[in-house]
N, C-alpha and C positions, 0 to 999 in steps of 0.2 A: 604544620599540623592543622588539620582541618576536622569541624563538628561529624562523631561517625554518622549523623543525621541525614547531612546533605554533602556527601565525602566531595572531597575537588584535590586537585593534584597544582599546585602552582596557578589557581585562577582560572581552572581548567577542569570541566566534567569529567570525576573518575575513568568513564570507560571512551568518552568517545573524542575526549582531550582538545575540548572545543571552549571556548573562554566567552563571556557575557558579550554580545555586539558583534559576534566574528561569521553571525551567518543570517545572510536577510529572512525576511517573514514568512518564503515560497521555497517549501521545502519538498523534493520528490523524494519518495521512500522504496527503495530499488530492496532487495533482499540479499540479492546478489553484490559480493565487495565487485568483483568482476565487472558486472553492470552501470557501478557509478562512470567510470572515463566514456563509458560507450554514449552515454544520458549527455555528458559534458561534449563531447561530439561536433556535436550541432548548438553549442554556445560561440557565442564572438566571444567571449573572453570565457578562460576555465583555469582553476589553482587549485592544486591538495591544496587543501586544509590541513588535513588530519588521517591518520589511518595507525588503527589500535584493534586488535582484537577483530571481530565480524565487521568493525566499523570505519568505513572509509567515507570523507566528507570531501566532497568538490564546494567551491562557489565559484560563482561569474557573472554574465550577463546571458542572456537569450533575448534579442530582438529588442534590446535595449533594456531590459525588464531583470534587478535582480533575482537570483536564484542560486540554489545550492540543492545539491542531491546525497544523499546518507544512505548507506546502505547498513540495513533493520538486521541480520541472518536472518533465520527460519524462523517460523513462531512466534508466540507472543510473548514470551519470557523480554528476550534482549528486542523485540519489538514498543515493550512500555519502555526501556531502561530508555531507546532511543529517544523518543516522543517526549518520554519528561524532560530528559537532558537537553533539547532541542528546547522546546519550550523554555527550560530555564536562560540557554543562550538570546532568545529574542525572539524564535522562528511562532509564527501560528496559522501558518497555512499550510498542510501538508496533501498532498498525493501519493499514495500507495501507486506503484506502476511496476506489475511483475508478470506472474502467468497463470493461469486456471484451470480447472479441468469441467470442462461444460457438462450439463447434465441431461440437455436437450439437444434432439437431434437438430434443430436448424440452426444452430450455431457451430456454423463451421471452423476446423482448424485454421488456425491464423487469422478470424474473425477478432475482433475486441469486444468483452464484456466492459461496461460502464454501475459499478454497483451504487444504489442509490441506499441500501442498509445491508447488513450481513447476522449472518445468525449466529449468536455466542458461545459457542461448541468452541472457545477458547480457552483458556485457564486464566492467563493475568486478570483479564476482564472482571472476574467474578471478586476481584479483590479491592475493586473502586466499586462497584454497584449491583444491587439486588438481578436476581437473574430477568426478572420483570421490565429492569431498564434497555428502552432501546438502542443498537447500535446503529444510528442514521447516517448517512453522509448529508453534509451542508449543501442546502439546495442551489446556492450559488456556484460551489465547486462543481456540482453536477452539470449545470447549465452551461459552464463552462468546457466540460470536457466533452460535452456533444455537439457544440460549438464547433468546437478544436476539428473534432472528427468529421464532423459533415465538413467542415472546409477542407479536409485533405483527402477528401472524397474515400476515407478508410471504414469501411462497412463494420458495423456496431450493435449493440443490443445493450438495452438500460434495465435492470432489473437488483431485485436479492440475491447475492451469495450467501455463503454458509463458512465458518472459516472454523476452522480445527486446527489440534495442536499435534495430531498424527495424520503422515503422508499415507499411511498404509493401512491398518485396519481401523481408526478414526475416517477414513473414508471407502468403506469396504471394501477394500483391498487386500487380500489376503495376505497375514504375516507367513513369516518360515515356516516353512512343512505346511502349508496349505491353513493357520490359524485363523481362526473368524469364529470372534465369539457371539453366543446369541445375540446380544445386546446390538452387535456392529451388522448383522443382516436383515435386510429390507430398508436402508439407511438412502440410497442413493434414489431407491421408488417411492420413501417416504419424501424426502425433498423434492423432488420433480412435482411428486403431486401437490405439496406445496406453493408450488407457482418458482422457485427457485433455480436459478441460473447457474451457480456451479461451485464447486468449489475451490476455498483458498486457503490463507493459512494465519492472514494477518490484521485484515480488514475491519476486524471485529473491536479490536485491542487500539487500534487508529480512529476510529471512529468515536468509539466510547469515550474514551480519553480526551479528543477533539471536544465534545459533548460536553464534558463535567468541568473542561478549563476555559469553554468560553472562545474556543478556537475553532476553525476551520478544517473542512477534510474530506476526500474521496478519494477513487479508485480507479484505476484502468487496469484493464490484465487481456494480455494476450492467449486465446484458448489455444493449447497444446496439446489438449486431451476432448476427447469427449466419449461421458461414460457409457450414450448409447447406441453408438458405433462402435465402440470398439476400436478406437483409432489413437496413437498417440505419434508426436514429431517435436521432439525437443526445439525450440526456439524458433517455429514460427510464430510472426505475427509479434514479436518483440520491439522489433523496430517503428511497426504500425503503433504499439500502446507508446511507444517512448515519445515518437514524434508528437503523437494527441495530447500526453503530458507536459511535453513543453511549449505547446503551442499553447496548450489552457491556463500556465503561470501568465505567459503572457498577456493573453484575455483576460484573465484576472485582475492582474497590475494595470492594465488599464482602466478598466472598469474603476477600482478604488482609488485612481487617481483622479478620474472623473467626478466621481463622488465627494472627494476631499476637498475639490475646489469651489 
C-alpha cells in the first residue's frame, strides 16, 4: 500500500513503472510507444525499462553519454503524468522529439522545427500556472539542438510553436461533417501572424513543468504538415528530429561534464 498522494506500485511510478535511480537525467520524449526502439537505434547500448499503458521507457548510452527515451502519448494529460513521474525517478533534462504541422510556407516537409517557447492552448498546463506564465525551452537545450543540427548538416528553423490538446478542430481542422466552430476559425492566420512556427501537441506541458521544477527542456519535431500548402506526408523528416535529439543529449552531457569539473 502506498500514499493515494504520490501512488507507486512496488517502488515503482504508478503508470510508467520506473523506480527512483533507474533512468539518467537525459530524457527524450517520443509520443509515440512505437518511436522509442526507433530513438534506441542509434544507442551503443539500449534495454526496455519499462512498458505500461502509452508508456514505454528505453535507457542506454549514445556516444558514451547516458540517456533514456519515454514515450508521453498524445497530449498533455499523460504528457505531465510522464514528466512528473520521470522527475520523480531522477531525470531533469528532457527533449520532446516528435512531429509538427508547420504554419509557414518556408518550412518545408521533412525540415525540423527547433521550438524555443510554445503557446499554452494546452489543458494540464493551466493546472501548475496562471495563463500569464511562460512556457520557454531552456536556452542551453536550445543551443544544443542547433548544435546537434548544424553538424548533421539537417536544415532547421528556431522559433514558437503552439501546442493544443485537439488534433482537429483545436487546430482548425475540421471535425465530422465538416464542424468548425467559431471560436476554431481564423486560428491558423491568427498564429502565423503571430510570428509562430507550427503546431504540436505537448511542448507546452514540457516546458512549463520543466519551468516550475527547476529542470531542463526543448523541442525538436519533424514538419509533416504545413498548413499553407496544403501538403501532408506522415513520417518525413523523423529520422532528421531523432538523430538532432540524440546528438543534443550528447552535447549536453558533455557540456555539464565540463562544467562539473
Amino acid at each position: 500500500m502506498s500514499s493515494a498522494k504520490r501512488p507507486v506500485v512496488g517502488e515503482k511510478a504508478y503508470h510508467l513503472l520506473i523506480g527512483r535511480g533507474e533512468v539518467p537525467r537525459y530524457v527524450l520524449l517520443p509520443g509515440d510507444p512505437g518511436r522509442v526502439p526507433k530513438i534506441a537505434a542509434a544507442w551503443e547500448e539500449a534495454r526496455e525499462l519499462a512498458r505500461n499503458r502509452e508508456f514505454t521507457t528505453y535507457v542506454g548510452r549514445y556516444k558514451g553519454a547516458p540517456i533514456a527515451a519515454t514515450s508521453t502519448g498524445i497530449g498533455s494529460g499523460s504528457t505531465a503524468i510522464a514528466v512528473e513521474e520521470l522527475l520523480w525517478a531522477g531525470a531533469d533534462t528532457f527533449i520532446r522529439v516528435g512531429t509538427t504541422g508547420a504554419l509557414r510556407r518556408e518550412i518545408r516537409l521533412g525540415d525540423v522545427v527547433i521550438g524555443t517557447a510554445a503557446v499554452r492552448w494546452d489543458g494540464a498546463s493551466r493546472w501548475y500556472a496562471p495563463p500569464e506564465y511562460p512556457a520557454v525551452a531552456h536556452w542551453r537545450v536550445v543551443s544544443a539542438l542547433v548544435e546537434a543540427a548544424e553538424a548533421l548538416g539537417v536544415r532547421y528553423h528556431v522559433g514558437v510553436v503552439a501546442s493544443t490538446d485537439s488534433f482537429y478542430v483545436g487546430q482548425e481542422r475540421p471535425g465530422h461533417g465538416g464542424f468548425l466552430p467559431p471560436w476554431a476559425k481564423g486560428l491558423v492566420d491568427t498564429l502565423r501572424s503571430l510570428g509562430v512556427l507550427s503546431f504540436e501537441m505537448e511542448s507546452a506541458t514540457i516546458f512549463t513543468l520543466a519551468s516550475i521544477y527547476g529542470a531542463r527542456a526543448g523541442g525538436v519535431y519533424a514538419a509533416i504538415a504545413n498548413r499553407e500548402t496544403d501538403e501532408f506526408a506522415a513520417e518525413v523528416g523523423v529520422e532528421d528530429a531523432i538523430r538532432v535529439a540524440n546528438e543534443a543529449v550528447k552535447i549536453l552531457h558533455d557540456l555539464d561534464q565540463a562544467n562539473r569539473s
